[in-house]
Every structure is written in structure tokens, then in C-alpha cells.
Legacy VTK file of the C-alpha trace (Angstrom):
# vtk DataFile Version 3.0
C-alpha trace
ASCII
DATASET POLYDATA
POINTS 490 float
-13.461 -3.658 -42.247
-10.965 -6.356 -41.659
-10.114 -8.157 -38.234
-7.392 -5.486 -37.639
-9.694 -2.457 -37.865
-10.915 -3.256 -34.367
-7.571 -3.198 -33.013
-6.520 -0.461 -30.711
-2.852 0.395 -31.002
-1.044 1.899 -28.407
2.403 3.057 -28.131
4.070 3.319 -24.896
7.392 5.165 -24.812
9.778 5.782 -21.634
12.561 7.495 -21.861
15.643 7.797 -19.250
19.167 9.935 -18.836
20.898 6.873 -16.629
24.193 5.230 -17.340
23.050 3.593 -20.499
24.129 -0.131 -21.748
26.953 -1.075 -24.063
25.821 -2.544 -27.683
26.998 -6.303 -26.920
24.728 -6.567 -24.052
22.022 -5.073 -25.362
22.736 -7.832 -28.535
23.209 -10.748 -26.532
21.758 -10.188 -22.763
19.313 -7.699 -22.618
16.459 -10.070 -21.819
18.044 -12.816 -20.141
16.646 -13.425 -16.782
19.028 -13.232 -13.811
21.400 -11.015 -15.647
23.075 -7.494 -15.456
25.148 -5.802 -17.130
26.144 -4.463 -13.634
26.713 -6.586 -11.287
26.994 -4.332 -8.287
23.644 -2.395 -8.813
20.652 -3.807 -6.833
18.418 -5.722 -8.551
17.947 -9.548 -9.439
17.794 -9.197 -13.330
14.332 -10.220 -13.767
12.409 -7.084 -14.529
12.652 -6.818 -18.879
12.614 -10.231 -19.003
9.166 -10.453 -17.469
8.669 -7.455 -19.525
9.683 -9.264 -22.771
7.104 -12.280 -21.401
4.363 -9.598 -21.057
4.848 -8.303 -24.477
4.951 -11.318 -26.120
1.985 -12.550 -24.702
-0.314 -9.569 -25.802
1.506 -10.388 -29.233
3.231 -6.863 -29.161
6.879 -5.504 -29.711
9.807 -4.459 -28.070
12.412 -2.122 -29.338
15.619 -0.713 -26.792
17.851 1.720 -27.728
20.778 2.945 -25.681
23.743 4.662 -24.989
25.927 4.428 -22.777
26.663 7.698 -20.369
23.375 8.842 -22.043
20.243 7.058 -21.283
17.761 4.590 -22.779
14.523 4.113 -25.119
12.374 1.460 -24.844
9.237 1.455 -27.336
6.331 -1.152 -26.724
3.602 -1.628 -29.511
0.702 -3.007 -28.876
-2.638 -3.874 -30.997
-5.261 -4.461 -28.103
-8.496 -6.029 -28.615
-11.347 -3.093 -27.931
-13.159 -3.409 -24.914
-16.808 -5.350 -25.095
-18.362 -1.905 -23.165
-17.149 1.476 -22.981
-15.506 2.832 -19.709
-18.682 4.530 -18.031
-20.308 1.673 -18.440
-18.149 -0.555 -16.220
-18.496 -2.004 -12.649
-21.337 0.706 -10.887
-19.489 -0.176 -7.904
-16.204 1.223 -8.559
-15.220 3.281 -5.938
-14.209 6.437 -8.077
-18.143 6.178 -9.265
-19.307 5.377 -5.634
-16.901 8.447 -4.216
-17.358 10.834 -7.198
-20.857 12.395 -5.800
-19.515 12.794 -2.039
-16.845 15.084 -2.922
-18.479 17.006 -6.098
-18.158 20.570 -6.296
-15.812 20.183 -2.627
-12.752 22.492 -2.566
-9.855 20.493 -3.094
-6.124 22.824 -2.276
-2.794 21.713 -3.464
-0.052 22.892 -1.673
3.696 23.322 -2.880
5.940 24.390 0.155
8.786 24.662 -2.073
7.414 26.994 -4.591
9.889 28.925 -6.897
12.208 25.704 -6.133
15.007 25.467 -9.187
13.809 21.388 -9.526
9.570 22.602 -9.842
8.891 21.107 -12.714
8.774 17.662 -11.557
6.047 19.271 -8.960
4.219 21.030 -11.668
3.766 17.772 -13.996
2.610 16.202 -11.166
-0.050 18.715 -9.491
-1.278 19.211 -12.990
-2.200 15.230 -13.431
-3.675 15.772 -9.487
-5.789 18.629 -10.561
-6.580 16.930 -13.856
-7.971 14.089 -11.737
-9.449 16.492 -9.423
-11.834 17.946 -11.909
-12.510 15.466 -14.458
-13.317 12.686 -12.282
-14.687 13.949 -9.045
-16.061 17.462 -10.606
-13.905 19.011 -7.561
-13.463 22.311 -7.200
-9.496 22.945 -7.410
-7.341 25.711 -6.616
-3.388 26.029 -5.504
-1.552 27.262 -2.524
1.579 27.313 -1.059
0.537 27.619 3.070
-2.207 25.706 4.855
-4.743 28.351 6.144
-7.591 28.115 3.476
-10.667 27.823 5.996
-13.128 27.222 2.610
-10.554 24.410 1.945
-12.400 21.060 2.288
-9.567 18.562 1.749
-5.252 19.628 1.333
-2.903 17.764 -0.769
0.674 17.970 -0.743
2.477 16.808 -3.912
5.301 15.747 -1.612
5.927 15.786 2.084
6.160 19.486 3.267
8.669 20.384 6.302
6.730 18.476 8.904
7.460 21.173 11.555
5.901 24.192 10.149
2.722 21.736 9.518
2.637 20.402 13.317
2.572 23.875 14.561
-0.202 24.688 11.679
-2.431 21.694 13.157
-2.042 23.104 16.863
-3.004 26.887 15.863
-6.018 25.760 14.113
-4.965 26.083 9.957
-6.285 22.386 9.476
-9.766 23.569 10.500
-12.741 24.868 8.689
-14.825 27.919 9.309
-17.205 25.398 10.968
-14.385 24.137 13.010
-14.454 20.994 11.463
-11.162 19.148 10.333
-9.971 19.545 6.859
-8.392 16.267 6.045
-4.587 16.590 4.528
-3.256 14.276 1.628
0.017 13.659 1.697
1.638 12.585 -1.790
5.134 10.976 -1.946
7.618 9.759 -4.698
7.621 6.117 -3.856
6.468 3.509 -1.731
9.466 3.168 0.332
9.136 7.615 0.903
5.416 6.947 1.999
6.392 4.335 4.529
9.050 6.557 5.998
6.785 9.703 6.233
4.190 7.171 7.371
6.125 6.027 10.351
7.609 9.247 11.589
5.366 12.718 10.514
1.886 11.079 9.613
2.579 9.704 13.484
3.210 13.363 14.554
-0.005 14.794 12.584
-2.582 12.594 13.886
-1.003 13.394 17.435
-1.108 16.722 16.702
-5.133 16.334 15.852
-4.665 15.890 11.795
-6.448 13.899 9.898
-3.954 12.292 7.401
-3.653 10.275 4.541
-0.710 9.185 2.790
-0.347 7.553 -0.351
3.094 6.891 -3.173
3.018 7.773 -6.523
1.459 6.953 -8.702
-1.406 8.204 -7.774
-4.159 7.795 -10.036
-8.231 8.100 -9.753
-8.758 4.883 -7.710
-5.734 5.571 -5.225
-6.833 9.002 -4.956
-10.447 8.052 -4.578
-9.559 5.555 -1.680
-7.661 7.941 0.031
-10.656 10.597 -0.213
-12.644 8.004 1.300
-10.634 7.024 4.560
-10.767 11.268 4.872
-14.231 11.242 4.639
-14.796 8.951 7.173
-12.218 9.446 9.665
-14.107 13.048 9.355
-17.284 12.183 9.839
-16.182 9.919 12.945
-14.149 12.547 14.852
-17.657 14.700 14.207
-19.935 12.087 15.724
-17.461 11.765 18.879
-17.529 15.258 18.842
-21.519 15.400 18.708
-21.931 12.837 21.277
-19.753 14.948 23.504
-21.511 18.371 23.215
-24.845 16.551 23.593
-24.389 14.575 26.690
-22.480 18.389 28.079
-25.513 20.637 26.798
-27.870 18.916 24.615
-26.208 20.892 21.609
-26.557 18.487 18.253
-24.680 18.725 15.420
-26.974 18.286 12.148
-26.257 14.672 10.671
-25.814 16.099 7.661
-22.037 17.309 8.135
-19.612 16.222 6.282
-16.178 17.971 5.320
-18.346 20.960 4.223
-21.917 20.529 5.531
-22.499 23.870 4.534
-22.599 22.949 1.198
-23.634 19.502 1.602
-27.076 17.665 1.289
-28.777 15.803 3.619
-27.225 12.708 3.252
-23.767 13.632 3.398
-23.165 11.822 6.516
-23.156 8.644 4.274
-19.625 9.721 2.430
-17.859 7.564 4.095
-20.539 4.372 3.357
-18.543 2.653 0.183
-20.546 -0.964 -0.653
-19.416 -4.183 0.534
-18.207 -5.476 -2.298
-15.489 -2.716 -2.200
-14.904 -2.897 1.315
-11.408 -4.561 1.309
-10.461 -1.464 -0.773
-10.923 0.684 1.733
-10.601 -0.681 5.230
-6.952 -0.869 6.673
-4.947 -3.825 6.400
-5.267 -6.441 9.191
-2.040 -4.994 10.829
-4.009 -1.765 11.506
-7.174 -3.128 11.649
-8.146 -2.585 15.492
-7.380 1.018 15.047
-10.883 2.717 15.418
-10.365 6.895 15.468
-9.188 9.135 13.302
-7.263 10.236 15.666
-4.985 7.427 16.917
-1.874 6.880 14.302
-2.400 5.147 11.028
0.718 4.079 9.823
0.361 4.332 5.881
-2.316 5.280 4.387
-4.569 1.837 3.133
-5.294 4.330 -0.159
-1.547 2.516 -0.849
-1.835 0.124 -3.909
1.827 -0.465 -4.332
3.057 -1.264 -8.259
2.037 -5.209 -8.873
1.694 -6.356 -12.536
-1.252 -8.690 -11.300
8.480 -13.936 -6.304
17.138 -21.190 0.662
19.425 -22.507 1.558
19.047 -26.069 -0.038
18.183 -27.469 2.831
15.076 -24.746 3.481
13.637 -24.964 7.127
10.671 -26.625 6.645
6.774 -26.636 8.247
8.502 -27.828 11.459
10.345 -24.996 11.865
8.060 -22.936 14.250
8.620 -19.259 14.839
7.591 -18.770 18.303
11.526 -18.654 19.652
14.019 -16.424 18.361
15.822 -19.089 16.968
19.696 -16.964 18.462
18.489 -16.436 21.148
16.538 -20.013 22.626
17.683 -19.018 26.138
16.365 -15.553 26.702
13.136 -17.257 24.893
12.444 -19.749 27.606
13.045 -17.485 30.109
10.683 -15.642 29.034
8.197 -18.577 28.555
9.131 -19.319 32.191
7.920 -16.168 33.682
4.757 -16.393 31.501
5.337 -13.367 29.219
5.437 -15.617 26.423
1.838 -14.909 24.704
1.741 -10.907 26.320
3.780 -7.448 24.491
7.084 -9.198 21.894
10.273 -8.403 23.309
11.423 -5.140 21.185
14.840 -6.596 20.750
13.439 -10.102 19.191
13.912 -10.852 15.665
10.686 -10.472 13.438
9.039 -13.578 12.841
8.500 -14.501 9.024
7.092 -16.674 6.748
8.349 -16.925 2.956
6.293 -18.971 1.063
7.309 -19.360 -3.112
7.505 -22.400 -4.895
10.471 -21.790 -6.915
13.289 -22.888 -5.406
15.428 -20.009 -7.050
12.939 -16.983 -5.397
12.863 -18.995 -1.952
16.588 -18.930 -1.723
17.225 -15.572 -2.558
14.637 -14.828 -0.146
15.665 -17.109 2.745
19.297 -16.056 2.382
18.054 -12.186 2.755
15.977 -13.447 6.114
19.293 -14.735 7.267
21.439 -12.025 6.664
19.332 -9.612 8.360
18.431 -11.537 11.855
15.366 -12.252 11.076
13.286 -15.218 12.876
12.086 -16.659 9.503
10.276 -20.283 8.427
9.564 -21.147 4.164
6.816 -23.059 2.770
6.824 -24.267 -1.003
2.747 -23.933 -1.923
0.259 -22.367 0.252
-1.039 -25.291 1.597
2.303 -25.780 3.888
1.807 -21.896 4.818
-1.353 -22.628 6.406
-0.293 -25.767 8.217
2.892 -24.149 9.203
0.316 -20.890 10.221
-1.393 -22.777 12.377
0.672 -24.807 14.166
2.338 -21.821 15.312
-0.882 -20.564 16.400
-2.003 -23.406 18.518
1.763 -23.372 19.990
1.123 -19.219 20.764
-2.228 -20.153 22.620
-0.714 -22.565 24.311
1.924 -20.149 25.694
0.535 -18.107 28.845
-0.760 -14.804 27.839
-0.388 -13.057 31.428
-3.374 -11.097 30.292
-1.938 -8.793 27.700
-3.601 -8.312 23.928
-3.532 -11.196 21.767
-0.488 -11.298 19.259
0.319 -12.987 15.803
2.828 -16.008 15.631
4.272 -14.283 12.926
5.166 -10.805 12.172
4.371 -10.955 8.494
3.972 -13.130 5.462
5.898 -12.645 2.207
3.515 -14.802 0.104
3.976 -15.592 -3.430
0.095 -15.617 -5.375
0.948 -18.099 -8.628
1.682 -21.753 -6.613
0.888 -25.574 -7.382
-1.446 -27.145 -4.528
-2.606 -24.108 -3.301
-2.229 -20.337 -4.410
-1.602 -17.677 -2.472
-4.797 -16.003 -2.735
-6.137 -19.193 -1.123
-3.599 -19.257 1.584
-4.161 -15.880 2.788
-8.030 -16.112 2.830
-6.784 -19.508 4.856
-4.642 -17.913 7.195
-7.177 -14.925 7.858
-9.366 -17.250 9.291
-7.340 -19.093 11.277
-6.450 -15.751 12.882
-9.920 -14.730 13.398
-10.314 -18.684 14.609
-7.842 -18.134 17.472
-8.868 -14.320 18.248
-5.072 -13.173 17.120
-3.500 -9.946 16.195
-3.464 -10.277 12.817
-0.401 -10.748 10.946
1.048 -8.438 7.453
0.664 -10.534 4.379
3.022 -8.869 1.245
2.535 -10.562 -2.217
5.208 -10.916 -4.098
3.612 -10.880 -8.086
4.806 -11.237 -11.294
2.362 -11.534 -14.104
-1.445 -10.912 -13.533
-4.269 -8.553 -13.777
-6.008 -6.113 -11.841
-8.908 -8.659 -10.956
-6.596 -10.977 -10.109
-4.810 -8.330 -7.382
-8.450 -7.404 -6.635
-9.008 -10.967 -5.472
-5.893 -10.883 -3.330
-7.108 -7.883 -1.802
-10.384 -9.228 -0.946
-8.863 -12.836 0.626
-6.319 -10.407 2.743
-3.072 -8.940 1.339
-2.498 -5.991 2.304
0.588 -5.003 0.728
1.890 -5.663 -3.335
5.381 -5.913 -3.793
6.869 -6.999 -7.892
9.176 -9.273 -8.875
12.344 -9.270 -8.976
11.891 -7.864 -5.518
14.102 -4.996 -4.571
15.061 -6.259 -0.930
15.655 -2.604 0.258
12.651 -2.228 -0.468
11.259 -4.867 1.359
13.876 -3.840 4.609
11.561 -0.910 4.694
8.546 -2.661 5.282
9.249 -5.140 7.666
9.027 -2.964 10.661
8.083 -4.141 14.358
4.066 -3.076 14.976
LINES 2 491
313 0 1 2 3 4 5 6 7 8 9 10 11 12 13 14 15 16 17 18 19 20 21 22 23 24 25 26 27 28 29 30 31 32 33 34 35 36 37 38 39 40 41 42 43 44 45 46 47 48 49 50 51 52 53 54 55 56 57 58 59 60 61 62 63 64 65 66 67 68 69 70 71 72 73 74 75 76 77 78 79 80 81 82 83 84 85 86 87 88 89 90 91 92 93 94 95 96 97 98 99 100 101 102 103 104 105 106 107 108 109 110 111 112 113 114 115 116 117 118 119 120 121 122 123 124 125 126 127 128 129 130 131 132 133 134 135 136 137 138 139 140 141 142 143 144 145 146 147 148 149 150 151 152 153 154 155 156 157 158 159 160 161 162 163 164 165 166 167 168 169 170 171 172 173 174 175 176 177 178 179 180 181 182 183 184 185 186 187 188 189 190 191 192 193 194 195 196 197 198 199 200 201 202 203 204 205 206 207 208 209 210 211 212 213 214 215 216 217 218 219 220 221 222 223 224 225 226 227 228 229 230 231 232 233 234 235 236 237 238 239 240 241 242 243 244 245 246 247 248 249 250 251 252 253 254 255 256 257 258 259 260 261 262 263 264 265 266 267 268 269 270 271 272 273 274 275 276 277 278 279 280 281 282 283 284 285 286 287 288 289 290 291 292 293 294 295 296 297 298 299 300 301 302 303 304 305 306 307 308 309 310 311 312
176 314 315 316 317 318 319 320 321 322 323 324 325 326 327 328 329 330 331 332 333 334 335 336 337 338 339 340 341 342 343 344 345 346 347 348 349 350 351 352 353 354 355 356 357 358 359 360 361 362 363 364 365 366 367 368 369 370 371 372 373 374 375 376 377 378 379 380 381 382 383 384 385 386 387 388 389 390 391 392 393 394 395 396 397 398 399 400 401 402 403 404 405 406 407 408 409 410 411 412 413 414 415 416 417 418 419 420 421 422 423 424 425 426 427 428 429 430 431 432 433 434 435 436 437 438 439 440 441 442 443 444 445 446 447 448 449 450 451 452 453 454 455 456 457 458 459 460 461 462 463 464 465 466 467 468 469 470 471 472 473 474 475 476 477 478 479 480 481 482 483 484 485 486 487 488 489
């Protein structure tokens, strides 16, 4: 057959009811970066024009129709080269194929506290793709409920936070326990990324207090986030069992087998090895560096590190440069040395001190945008044009925190978090963060959160970030409300 024949050609269609566009924009503007029909909705502009790059790159094409008070249709075509091997025969590592045996033939419950709800059917799509992925990847057992209380359960999923009340009081009366009295671990599912961080920091919190083991994790959720999160559930299981073995056997000699897992009922003998993923997946499923010295399944976990957040794989113009260290609020200098007087410097950050931050992006446009949002919000903030600067400006402010007295408290980070961007001249940022996670583990520091901020690239290429450090994936044009949410004091 011709050249063509081994083309794959895929369609992707989405479809909204929003406000719509007028005819001359969608003519003349629709893929200009940096511009909006609306000037007053959030946003930067960027997001179809990197579209439009993406499409054109693949060779593909673009078609919009819209109407305004009505909604919007956007077709992409695409012929795709086939790949060289079929899909089972990819990467034996991959942590669905790795996880897939530990949880076959496990009972897997969705829950929907707001069953008979007029606005279900968003819930129904939704647990159908869940029990879809259930099945036909992990060969789980799947059935549906609307109340915790299953003891043959071995893992609960929410499709969306439930009333977190009702669920504390479940976790204290026992309904998160098997018949064996072991934990069943409890999935929570939640629209977005921004939802997951709140429930994250406020009933996650209240859950693992309570005794839960908890997970949460944004849509979408597909095989791989679901398989992380199945993972971290697995293990935080099988470590609250060893504490708990280690207890009863130095009380009465009293071992549990060391073949329990969720269900060791129904488990083999090597079931205490579901939580083992290999090495070379590791960074997938350990928790970020900013939740990294957390060791029980039973002290809070802030967001679940099952969270892949949606990356395709960014100043004033005088930008404070490299010599702009963050170790004073830069307000407040007084209350600083004060502080630095009395040798509290280097021990617990004052609660009321800005966050410290450094934005690193090479385009001058991004860094800007970015610097300006640091300044509107209070925050302690330095910028760096390539990732070589971030490093030199990362350690510098590392050698001046170790040279502030410590007064014996924990070891801190200079700075809060790093909003790094991955495609730079002189160094990337996949380079920079693998940099800056060894300076940290250089000077024995709490280590710091490191958001990428991506435009184009693949999944190996976000695979690499993961492995070098980044914990969290934010897209261009960042939404900065977005970003509000997730710099939080730790």
C-alpha cells in the first residue's frame, strides 16, 4: 500500500456550551498569542496558539466553529505515524504492568454520596471510565455503593469529595476497616487540581488524623494516575501493618503472617511486596521532596504524589537578579534582623513572613508576568534567566541559611518553592532541578517545591523532570489562581 496506508488518523472533537466568540475574531485573532477576545477573563492568551503550534507540527488540522451565547467546536485531525511495537509490548516497567498483579481480582468500591443527585450524570460518565479502568487494566473486582461499610471492600473510591463529616465519624466507628481489621485505603477523586489541593489541605488532613489511609488525586484520572495512587495505598497499608505487627509481638509474641496485604485472605505469599515498585519508577511514586520526611501512613500527606497535573511535555525590566537573596523578607528587613539577632534565623519560618520564591524563565515576557504576580501578592521572590543562575542563586542562599544560627530546630529550605521553566539556553530546567536537589541534600536542607511551568513536550520528557525532582506540572499560559493555590506555607 502507499506511504499513507500506515497512517493512523485520529479525530479529536471537544465540544463546549460557554459564551462563544464573535465571527471577526475568530477570522482575524483566534490564534494570536497574547490575545482575547475578553479582556477581563483570566487567562494570558496563549493556550490555542500553542495549540495551533502543536498541530502544525504533527502536520494536522484545525477547524473552530462558534457561536456566540452558544458554545464552541474545535476539530483536530491528525495522521500519526503507527507505533514501531504494539502497546503490551512497551516499557515492562510501567507501573500499571508492575501494579496490575498486586491488586488483581481485589475488591475495588465506588462510592457516590450524592446518589439520585439532579446533576449525576457527570458522576456516572466518570465512575464508568473508573470502573472501566478498574477491570480492564488491573482485572479488579468492581462493584458500587453509596456508604462506606463494605468490610470485603479492599480499596474505596470516591468520584468526588464526599461530606467530610459523615466520613470522619465512619473512620472512628471502624467502616474503613476490613473483616481482618486491617485498613481499607480510600481514594479520593476530585474535578481539578486546584479541588484536590483544597481537599488535600483541609479533609485528607482530618482523615489521616482520624486513622484513614488516603489518597487524593484530580481528574483526569487515568491508568497510570490511578495505578500510582493504588500504590502509595498499598504501601502506606502494608506499613501501618508492620508497626502494628511489631507492636503485638514485642506485647505477646502474636505475629502477623508477612503475607498481608489489603486482603491477605485472598492474597499469596508474596503480597507483602505490593508496595515494592522498581527503581527506575521510583520518582513516580515517592512523595515530592516537600513531603519527603513524612514516614507513616498515618501522619498527613498533603496531596496525594498519584497527582500528575496537565503538562503538554512559562519583571519588571529591571528583574532582581542572582544577588537578590531570599533569606530576609525583603518589607520587613527590621523584624528580619531581629530575628537573626536572637538566633532564630535558621530554626521554625516566622508564619507571618512572605514565601520565599524563585522564578526562573528565560523569556523576558513569562518572567515579567510572573515577577509582577510575586509582587502583587507579598511574596519574598528572586528571578533567574537559564538554570544555571537558579543554581548559583540556590546556593548562595544556602550557604547564607547555614551560616545563620539554627538554635537547634530542623533544617529549612532558603526558598519556599521554585517556579522553574524546563525549555532554557545554558542550562534547562531539568538540569537545574537535578542541580538544586543536590545542593539540598549537600547542605542537609528541607527540601524546597519545584513547579514546572511547560509548554510543548512529551511524556518522556516530563518523565525526566520527574526523575531530576519536580514535583509539581503546571501549563502555559499559567492560570495564576491556580498557582495562588499552590504556594502554601509547609
Amino acid at each position: 500500500g502507499s506511504e499513507d496506508d500506515s497512517k493512523i488518523h485520529a479525530l479529536v472533537r471537544v465540544v463546549d456550551s460557554g459564551k462563544g466568540m464573535a465571527d471577526d475574531y475568530l477570522r482575524d485573532r483566534l490564534f494570536v498569542p497574547f490575545s482575547q477576545e475578553d479582556t477581563f477573563q483570566p487567562g494570558t492568551g496563549l493556550g490555542l496558539s500553542i495549540v495551533k503550534q502543536i498541530v502544525d507540527s504533527l502536520g494536522g488540522t484545525i477547524n473552530v466553529k462558534s457561536d456566540e451565547g452558544v458554545g464552541t467546536e474545535i476539530e483536530v485531525n491528525l495522521s500519526l505515524n503507527a507505533a514501531d511495537q504494539p502497546a503490551s509490548d512497551l516499557a515492562s516497567d510501567d507501573i500499571t504492568r508492575v501494579l496490575a498483579p498486586k491488586v488483581q481480582d481485589l475488591h475495588m468500591v465506588l462510592l457516590d454520596p450524592w446518589a439520585g443527585r439532579p446533576d449525576t450524570e457527570r458522576t456516572a460518565r466518570l465512575q464508568k471510565t473508573l470502573r472501566e479502568v478498574c477491570e480492564r487494566w488491573f482485572g479488579m473486582r468492581v462493584s458500587k455503593s453509596t456508604l462506606v461499610g463494605d468490610h470485603d471492600a479492599d480499596f474505596y473510591l470516591y468520584s468526588e469529595p464526599p461530606p467530610i463529616d459523615a466520613l470522619v465519624e465512619a473512620v472512628r466507628t471502624g467502616g474503613l476497616k476490613a473483616t481482618t481489621g486491617k485498613k481499607i485505603p480510600l481514594i479520593l477523586v476530585c474535578l481539578n487540581a486546584a479541588n484536590a489541593i483544597a481537599v488535600s489541605r483541609d479533609s485528607s488532613k482530618r482523615l489521616v488524623e482520624a486513622g484513614a489511609v488516603v489518597e487524593v488525586i484530580p481528574q483526569p484520572c487515568g491508568p497510570r494516575k490511578l495505578a500510582r495512587a493504588l500504590g502509595l495505598c498499598l504501601k502506606k497499608v502494608h506499613e501501618v501493618t508492620e508497626t502494628s505487627r511489631e507492636g503485638r509481638e514485642g506485647e505477646n509474641g502474636s505475629v502477623l503472617n508477612s503475607a498481608e496485604g489489603v486482603a491477605a485472605s485472598r492474597r499469596p505469599a508474596n503480597a507483602s511486596e505490593s508496595a515494592q515498585l522498581p527503581e527506575s519508577k521510583r520518582s513516580e511514586s515517592t512523595p515530592p521532596p516537600w513531603r519527603r520526611e513524612r514516614k507513616t501512613a498515618n501522619e498527613s500527606v498533603p496531596l496525594s504524589s498519584a497527582v500528575a497535573f496537565p503538562s503538554p511535555p512559562p519583571s519588571e525590566p529591571k528583574t532582581p537578579g542572582i544577588e537578590n537573596q531570599l533569606r530576609t523578607p525583603s518589607k520587613r528587613p527590621e523584624e528580619s534582623s531581629e530575628k537573626r539577632a536572637n538566633g532564630t534565623g535558621g530554626g521554625e519560618p516566622d508564619p507571618n513572613a512572605p514565601l520565599r520564591i524563585l522564578v526562573v524563565d528565560d523569556n523576558s515576557i513569562n518572567l515579567h508576568l510572573l515577577t509582577t504576580f510575586m509582587k502583587r501578592n507579598g511574596y519574598d521572590y528572586s528571578a533567574a534567566e537559564n538554570g544555571l543562575l537558579a543554581v548559583q542563586n540556590y546556593r548562595e542562599n544556602c550557604v547564607a541559611l547555614t551560616d545563620t544560627p539554627s538554635n537547634g530546630a530542623a533544617p529549612r529550605t532558603p526558598i519556599d518553592y521554585v517556579l522553574m521553566d524546563i525549555n532554557m539556553p545554558v542550562m534547562n530546567g531539568v538540569e537545574a532541578t537535578k542541580r538544586i536537589r543536590e545542593i539540598e541534600r549537600e547542605f542537609k536542607l528541607k527540601a524546597a517545591g519545584i513547579i514546572a511551568l511547560t509548554g510543548l513536550g512529551s511524556t518522556e520528557a516530563k518523565r525526566e523532570a520527574e526523575a531530576a525532582g519536580v514535583d509539581v506540572f503546571l501549563p502555559k499560559p499559567v492560570k495564576f489562581g491556580e498557582l495562588k493555590k499552590l504556594l502554601v506555607r509547609r
